[in-house]
N, C-alpha and C positions, 0 to 999 in steps of 0.2 A: 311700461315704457312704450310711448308709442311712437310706432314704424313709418320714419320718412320717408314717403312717397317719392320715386326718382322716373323724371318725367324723359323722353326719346323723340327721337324723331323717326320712329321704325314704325312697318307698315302693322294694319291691327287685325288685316283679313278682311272677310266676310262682313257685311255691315247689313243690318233688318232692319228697315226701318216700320216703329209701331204706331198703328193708329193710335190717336189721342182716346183713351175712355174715360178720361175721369168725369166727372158731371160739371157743370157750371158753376161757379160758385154761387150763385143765386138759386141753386139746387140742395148747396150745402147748409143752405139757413131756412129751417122751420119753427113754424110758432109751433111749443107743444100749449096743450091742452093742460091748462093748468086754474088749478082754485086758490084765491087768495084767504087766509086763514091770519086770525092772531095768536099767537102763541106766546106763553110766556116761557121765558129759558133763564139759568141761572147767570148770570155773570160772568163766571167762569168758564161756562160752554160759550159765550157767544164771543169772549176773549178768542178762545181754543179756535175758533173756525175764522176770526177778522186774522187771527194770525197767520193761520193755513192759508188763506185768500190771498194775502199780501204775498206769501213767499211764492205765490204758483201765479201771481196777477189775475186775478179772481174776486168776484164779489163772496161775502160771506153768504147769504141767501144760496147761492148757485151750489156752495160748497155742500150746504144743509141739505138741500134739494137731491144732491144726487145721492149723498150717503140714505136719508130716506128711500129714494128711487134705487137705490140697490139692494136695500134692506127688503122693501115690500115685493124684489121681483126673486131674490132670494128663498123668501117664506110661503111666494103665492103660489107653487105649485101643486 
């Protein structure tokens, strides 16, 4: 169950104020380095990942990409 927040008009102290760090967004977008490849996949797998893609708003390729990209950074040590 979740706990309804009960909002005040009482003082809250002390206030910091933080500089901003986060990066720019035009910080947060880079091309990787990537190779275009054909590949052929069953039917079924590429069912399995248009549907992953769909429920997380995703392409299916990106989905591909990174389970590969996790796979390859998992084994390359």
């Amino acid at each position: 169950m979740k706990k309804k927040i009960k909002y005040s008009d009482e003082k809250i102290g002390k206030v910091e104020v933080v500089k901003d760090f986060l990066p720019k967004p035009e910080d947060l977008v880079f091309k990787e380095d990537t190779v275009k490849v054909t590949l052929n996949l069953s039917r079924a797998s590429i069912e399995f990942f248009k549907e992953v893609a769909r429920k997380h708003g995703s392409q299916y390729q990106k989905v591909i990409r990174s389970l590969l990209d996790n796979y390859t950074s998992h084994y390359s040590e």
